[in-house]
PDB file of N, CA, C and O in Angstrom, chain B, residues numbered from 101:
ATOM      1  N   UNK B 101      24.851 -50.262 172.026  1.00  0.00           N
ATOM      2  CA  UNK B 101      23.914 -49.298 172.565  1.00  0.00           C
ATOM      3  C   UNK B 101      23.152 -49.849 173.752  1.00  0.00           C
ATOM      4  O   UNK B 101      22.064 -49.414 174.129  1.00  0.00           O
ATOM      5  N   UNK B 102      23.905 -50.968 174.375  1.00  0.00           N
ATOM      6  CA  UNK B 102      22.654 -51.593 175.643  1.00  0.00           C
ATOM      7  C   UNK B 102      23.177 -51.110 176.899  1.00  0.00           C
ATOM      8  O   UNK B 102      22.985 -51.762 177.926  1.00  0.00           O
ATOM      9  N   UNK B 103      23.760 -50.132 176.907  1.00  0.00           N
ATOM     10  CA  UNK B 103      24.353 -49.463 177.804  1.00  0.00           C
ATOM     11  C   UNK B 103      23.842 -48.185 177.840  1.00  0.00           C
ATOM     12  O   UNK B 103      24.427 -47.370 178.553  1.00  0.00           O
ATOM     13  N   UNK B 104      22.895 -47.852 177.232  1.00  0.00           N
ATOM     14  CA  UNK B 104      22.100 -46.483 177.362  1.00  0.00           C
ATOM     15  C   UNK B 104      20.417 -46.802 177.481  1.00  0.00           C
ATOM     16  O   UNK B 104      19.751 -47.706 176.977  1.00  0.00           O
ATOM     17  N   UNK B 105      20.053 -45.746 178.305  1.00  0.00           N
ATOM     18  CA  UNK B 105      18.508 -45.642 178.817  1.00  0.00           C
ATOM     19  C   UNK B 105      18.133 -46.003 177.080  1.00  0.00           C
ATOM     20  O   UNK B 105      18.795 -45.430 176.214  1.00  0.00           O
ATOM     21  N   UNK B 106      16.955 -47.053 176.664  1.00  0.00           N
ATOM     22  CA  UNK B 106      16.461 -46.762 175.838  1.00  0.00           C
ATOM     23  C   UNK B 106      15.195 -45.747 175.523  1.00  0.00           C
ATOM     24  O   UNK B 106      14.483 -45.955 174.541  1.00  0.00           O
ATOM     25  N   UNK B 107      14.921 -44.470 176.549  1.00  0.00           N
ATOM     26  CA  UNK B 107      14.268 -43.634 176.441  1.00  0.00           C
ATOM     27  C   UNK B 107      15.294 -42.540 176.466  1.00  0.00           C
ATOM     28  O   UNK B 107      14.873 -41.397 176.293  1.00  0.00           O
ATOM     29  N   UNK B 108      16.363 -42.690 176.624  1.00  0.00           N
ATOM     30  CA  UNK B 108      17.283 -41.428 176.291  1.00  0.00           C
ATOM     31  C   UNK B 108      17.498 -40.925 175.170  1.00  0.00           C
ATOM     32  O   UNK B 108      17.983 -41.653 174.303  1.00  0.00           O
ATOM     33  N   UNK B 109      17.068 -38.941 174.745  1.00  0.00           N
ATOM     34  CA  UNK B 109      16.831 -38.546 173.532  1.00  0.00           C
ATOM     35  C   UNK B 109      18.331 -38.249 173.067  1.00  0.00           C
ATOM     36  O   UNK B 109      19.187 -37.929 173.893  1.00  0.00           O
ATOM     37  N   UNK B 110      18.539 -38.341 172.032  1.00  0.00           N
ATOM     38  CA  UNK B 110      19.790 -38.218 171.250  1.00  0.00           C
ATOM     39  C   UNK B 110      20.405 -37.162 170.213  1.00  0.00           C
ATOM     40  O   UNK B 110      20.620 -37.734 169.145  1.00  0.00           O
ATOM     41  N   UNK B 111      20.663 -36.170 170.190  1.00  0.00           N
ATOM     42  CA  UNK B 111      20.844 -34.910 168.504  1.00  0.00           C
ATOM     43  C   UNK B 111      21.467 -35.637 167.991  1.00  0.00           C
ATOM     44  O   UNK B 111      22.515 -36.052 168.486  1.00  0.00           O
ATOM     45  N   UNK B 112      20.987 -36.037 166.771  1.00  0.00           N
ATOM     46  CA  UNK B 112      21.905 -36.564 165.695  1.00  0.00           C
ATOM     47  C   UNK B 112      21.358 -35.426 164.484  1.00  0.00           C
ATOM     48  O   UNK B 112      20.300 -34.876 164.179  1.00  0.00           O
ATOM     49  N   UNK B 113      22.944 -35.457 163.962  1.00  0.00           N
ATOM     50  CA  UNK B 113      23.125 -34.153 162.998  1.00  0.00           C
ATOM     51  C   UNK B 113      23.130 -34.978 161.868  1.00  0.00           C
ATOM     52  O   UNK B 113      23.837 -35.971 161.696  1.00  0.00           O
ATOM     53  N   UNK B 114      22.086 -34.386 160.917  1.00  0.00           N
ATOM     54  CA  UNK B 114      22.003 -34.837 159.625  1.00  0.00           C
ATOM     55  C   UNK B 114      23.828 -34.165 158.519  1.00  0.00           C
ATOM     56  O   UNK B 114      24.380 -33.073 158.378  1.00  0.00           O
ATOM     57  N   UNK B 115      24.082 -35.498 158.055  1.00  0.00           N
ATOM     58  CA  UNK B 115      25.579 -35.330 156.995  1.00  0.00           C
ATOM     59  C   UNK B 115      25.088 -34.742 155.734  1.00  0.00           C
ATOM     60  O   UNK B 115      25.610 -35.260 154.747  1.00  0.00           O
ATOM     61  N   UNK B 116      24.373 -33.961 155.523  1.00  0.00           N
ATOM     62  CA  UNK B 116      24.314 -33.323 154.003  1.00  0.00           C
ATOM     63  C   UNK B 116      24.427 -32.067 154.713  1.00  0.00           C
ATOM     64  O   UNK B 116      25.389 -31.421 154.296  1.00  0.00           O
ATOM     65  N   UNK B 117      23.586 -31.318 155.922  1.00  0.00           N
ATOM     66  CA  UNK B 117      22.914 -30.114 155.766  1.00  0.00           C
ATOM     67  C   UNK B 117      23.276 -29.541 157.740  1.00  0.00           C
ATOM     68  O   UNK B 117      23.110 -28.470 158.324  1.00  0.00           O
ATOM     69  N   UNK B 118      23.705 -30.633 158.096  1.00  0.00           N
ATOM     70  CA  UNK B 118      23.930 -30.434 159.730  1.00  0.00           C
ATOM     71  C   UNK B 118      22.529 -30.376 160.439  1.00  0.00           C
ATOM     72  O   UNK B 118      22.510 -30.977 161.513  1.00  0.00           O
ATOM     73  N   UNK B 119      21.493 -29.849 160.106  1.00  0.00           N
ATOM     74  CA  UNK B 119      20.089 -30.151 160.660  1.00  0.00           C
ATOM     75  C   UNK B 119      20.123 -31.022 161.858  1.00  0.00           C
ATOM     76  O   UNK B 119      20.698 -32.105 161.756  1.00  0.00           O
ATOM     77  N   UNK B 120      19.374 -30.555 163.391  1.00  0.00           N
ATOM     78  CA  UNK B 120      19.564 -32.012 164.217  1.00  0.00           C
ATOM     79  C   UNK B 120      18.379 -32.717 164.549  1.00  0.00           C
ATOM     80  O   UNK B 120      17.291 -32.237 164.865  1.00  0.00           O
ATOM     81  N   UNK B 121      18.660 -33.740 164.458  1.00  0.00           N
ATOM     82  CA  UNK B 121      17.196 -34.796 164.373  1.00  0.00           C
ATOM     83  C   UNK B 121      17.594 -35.030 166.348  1.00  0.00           C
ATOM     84  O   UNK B 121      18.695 -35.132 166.888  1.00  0.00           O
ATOM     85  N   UNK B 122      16.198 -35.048 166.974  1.00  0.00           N
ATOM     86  CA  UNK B 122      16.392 -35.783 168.400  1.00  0.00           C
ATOM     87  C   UNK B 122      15.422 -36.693 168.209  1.00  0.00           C
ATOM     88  O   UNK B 122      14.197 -36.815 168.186  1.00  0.00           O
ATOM     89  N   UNK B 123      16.384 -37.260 168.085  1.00  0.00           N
ATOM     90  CA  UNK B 123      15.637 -39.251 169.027  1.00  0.00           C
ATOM     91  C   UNK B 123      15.550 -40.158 169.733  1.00  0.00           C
ATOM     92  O   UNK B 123      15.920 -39.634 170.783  1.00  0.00           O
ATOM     93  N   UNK B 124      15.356 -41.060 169.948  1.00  0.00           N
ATOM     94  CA  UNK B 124      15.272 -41.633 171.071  1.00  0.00           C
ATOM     95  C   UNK B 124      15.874 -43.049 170.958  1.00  0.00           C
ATOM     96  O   UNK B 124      15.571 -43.742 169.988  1.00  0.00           O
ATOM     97  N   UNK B 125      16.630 -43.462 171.813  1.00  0.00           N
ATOM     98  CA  UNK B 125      17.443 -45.131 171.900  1.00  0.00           C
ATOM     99  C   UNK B 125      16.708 -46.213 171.018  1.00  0.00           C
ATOM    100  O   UNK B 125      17.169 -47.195 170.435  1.00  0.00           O
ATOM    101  N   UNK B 126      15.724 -45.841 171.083  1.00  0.00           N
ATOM    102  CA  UNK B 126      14.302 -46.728 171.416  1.00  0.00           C
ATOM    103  C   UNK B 126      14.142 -46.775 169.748  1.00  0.00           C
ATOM    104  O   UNK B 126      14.139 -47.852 169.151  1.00  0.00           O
ATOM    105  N   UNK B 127      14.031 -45.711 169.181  1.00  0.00           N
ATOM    106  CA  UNK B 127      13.313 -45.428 167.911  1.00  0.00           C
ATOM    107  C   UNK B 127      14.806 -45.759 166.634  1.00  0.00           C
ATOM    108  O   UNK B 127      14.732 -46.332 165.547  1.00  0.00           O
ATOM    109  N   UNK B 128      15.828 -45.251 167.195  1.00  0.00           N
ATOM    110  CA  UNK B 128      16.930 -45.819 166.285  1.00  0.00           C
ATOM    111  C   UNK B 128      17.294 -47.322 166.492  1.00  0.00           C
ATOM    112  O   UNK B 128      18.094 -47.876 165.738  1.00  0.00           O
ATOM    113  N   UNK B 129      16.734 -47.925 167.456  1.00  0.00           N
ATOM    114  CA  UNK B 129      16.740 -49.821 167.545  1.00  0.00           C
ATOM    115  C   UNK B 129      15.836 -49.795 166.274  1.00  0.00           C
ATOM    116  O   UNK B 129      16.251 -50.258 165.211  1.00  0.00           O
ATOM    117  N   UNK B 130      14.751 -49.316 166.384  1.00  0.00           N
ATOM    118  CA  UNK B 130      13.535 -50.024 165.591  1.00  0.00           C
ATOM    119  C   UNK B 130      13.351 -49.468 163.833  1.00  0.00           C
ATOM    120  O   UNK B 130      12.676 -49.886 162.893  1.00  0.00           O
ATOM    121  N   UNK B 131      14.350 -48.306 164.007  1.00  0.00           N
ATOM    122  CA  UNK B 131      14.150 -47.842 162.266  1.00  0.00           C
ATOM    123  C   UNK B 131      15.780 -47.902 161.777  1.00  0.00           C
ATOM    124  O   UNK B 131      16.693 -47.988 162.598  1.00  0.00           O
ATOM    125  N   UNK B 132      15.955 -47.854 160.593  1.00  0.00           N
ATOM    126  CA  UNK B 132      16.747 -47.942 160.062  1.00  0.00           C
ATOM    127  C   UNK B 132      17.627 -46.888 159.443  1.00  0.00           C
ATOM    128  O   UNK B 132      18.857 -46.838 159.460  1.00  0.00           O
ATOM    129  N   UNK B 133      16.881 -46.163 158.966  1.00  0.00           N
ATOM    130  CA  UNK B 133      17.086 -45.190 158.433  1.00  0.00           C
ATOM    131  C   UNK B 133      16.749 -43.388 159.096  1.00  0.00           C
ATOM    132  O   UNK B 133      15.961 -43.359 160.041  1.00  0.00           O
ATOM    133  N   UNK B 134      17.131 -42.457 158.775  1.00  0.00           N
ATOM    134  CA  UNK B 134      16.429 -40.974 159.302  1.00  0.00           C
ATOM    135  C   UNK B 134      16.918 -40.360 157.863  1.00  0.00           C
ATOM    136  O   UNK B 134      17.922 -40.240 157.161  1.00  0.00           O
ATOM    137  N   UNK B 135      15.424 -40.035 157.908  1.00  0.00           N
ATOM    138  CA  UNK B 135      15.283 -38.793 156.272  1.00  0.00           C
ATOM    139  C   UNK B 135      14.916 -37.230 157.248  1.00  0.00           C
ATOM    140  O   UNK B 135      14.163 -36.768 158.105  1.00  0.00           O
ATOM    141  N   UNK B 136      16.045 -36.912 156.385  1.00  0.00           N
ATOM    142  CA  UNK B 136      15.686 -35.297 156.779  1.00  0.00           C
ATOM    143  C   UNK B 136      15.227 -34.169 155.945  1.00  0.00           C
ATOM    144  O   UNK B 136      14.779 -34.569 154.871  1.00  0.00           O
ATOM    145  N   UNK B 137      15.200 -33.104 156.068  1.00  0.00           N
ATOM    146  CA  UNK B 137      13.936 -32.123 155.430  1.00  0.00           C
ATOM    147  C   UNK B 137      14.802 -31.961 154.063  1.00  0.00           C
ATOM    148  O   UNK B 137      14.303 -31.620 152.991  1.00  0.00           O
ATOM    149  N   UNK B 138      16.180 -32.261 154.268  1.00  0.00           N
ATOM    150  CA  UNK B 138      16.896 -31.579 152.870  1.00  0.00           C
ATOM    151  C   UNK B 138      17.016 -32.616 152.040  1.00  0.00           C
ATOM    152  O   UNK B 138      17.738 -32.441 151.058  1.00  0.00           O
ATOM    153  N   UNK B 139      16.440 -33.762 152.193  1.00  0.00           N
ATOM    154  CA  UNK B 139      16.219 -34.879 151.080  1.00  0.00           C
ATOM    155  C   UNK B 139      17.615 -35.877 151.365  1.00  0.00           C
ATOM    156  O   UNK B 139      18.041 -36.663 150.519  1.00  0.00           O
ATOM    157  N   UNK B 140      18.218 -35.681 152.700  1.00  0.00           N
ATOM    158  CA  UNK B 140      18.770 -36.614 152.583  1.00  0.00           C
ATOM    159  C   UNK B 140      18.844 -37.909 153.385  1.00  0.00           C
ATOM    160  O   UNK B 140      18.308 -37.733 154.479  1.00  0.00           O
ATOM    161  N   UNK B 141      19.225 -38.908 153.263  1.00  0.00           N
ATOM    162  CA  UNK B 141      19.163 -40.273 153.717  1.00  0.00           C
ATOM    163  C   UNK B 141      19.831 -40.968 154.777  1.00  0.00           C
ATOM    164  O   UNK B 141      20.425 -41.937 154.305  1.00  0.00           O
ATOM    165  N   UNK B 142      20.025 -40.838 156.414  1.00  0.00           N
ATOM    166  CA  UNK B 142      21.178 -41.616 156.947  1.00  0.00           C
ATOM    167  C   UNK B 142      20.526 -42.924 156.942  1.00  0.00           C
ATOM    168  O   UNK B 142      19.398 -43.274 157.290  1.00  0.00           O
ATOM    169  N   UNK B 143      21.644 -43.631 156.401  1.00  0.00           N
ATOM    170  CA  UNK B 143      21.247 -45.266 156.891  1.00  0.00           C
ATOM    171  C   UNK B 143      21.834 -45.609 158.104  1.00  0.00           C
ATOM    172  O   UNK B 143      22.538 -44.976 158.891  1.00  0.00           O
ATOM    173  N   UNK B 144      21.226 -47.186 158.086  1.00  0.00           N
ATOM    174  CA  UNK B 144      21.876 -47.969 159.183  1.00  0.00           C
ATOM    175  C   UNK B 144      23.559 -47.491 160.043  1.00  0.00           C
ATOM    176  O   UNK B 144      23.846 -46.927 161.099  1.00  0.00           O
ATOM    177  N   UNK B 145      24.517 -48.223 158.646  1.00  0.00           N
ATOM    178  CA  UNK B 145      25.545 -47.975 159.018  1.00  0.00           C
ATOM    179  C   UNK B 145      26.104 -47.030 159.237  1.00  0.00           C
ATOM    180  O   UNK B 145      27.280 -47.091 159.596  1.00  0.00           O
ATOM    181  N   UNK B 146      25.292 -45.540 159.060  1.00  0.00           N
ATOM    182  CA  UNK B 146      26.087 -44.239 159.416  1.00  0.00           C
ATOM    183  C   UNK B 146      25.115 -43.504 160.360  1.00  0.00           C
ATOM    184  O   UNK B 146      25.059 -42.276 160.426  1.00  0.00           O
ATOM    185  N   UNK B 147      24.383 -44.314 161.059  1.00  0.00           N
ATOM    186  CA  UNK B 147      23.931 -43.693 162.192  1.00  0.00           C
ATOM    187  C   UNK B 147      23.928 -44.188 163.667  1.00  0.00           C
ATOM    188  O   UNK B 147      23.333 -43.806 164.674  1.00  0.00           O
ATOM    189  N   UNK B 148      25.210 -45.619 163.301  1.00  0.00           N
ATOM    190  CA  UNK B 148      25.734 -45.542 164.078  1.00  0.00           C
ATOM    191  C   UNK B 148      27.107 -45.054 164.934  1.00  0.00           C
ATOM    192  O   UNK B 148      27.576 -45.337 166.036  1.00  0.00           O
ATOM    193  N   UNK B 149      27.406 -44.362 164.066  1.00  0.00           N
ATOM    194  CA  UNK B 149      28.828 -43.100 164.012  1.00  0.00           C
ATOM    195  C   UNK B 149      27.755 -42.357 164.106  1.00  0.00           C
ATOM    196  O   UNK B 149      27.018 -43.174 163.553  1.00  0.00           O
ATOM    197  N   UNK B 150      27.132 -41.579 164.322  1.00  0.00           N
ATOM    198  CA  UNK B 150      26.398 -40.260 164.308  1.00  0.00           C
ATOM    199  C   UNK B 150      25.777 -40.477 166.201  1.00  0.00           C
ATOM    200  O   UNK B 150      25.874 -39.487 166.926  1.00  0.00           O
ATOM    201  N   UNK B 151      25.277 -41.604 166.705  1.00  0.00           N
ATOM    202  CA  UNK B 151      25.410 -42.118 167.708  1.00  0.00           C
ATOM    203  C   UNK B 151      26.421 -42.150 168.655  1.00  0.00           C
ATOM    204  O   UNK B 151      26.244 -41.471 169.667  1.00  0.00           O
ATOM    205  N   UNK B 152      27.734 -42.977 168.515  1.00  0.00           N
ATOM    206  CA  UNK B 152      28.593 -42.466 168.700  1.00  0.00           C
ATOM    207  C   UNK B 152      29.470 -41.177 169.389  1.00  0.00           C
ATOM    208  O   UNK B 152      30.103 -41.145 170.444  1.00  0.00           O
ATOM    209  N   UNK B 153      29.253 -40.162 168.390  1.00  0.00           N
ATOM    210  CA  UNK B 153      29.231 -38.400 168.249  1.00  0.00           C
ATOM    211  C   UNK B 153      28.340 -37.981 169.219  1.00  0.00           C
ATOM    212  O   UNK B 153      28.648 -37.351 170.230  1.00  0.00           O
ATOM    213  N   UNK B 154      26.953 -38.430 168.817  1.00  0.00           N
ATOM    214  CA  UNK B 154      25.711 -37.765 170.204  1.00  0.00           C
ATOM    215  C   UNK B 154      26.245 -38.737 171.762  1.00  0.00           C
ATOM    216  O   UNK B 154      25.962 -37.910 172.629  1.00  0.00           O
ATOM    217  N   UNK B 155      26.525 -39.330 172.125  1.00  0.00           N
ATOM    218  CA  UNK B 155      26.658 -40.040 172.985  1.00  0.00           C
ATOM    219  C   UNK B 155      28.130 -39.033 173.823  1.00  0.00           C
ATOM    220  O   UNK B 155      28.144 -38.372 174.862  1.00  0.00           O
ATOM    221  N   UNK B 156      29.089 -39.292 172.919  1.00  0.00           N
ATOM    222  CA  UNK B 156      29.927 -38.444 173.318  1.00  0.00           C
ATOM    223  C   UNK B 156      29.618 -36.951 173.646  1.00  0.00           C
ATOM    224  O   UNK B 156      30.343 -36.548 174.556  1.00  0.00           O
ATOM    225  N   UNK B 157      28.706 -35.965 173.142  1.00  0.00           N
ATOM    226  CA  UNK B 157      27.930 -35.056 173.516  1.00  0.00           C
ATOM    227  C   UNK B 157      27.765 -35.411 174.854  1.00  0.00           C
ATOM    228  O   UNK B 157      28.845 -35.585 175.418  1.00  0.00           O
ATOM    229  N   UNK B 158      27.172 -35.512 175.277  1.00  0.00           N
ATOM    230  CA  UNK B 158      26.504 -35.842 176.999  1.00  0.00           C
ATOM    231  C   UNK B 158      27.504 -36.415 177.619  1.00  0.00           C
ATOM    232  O   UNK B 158      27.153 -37.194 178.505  1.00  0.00           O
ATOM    233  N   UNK B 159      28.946 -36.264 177.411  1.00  0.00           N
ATOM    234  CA  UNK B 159      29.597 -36.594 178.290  1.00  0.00           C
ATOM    235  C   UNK B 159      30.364 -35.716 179.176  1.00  0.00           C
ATOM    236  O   UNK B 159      31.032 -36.194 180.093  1.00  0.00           O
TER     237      UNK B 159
END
């Protein structure tokens, strides 16, 4: 990811419910996890495939 603005906002789609979270380069370096409204959990390792996906978006 050091190849992207770390103020560049991101849709990442929550995997239980599709819901899209926007965030920022910046804020997925520093947290680990994204909880979304439907109780569910992305971790680490699956938000960087969800990254990935948004990145490819903006292309």
């Amino acid at each position: 990811m050091t190849n992207i603005n770390q103020l560049q906002t991101l849709k990442l789609a929550c995997e239980a419910c599709g819901q899209k979270h926007l965030k920022t380069v910046a804020w997925l370096i520093e947290n680990q996890a994204i909880s979304c409204d439907c109780g569910h959990q992305t971790t680490h390792q699956n938000i960087e495939e969800l990254v990935i996906q948004a990145v490819n978006e903006l292309k």
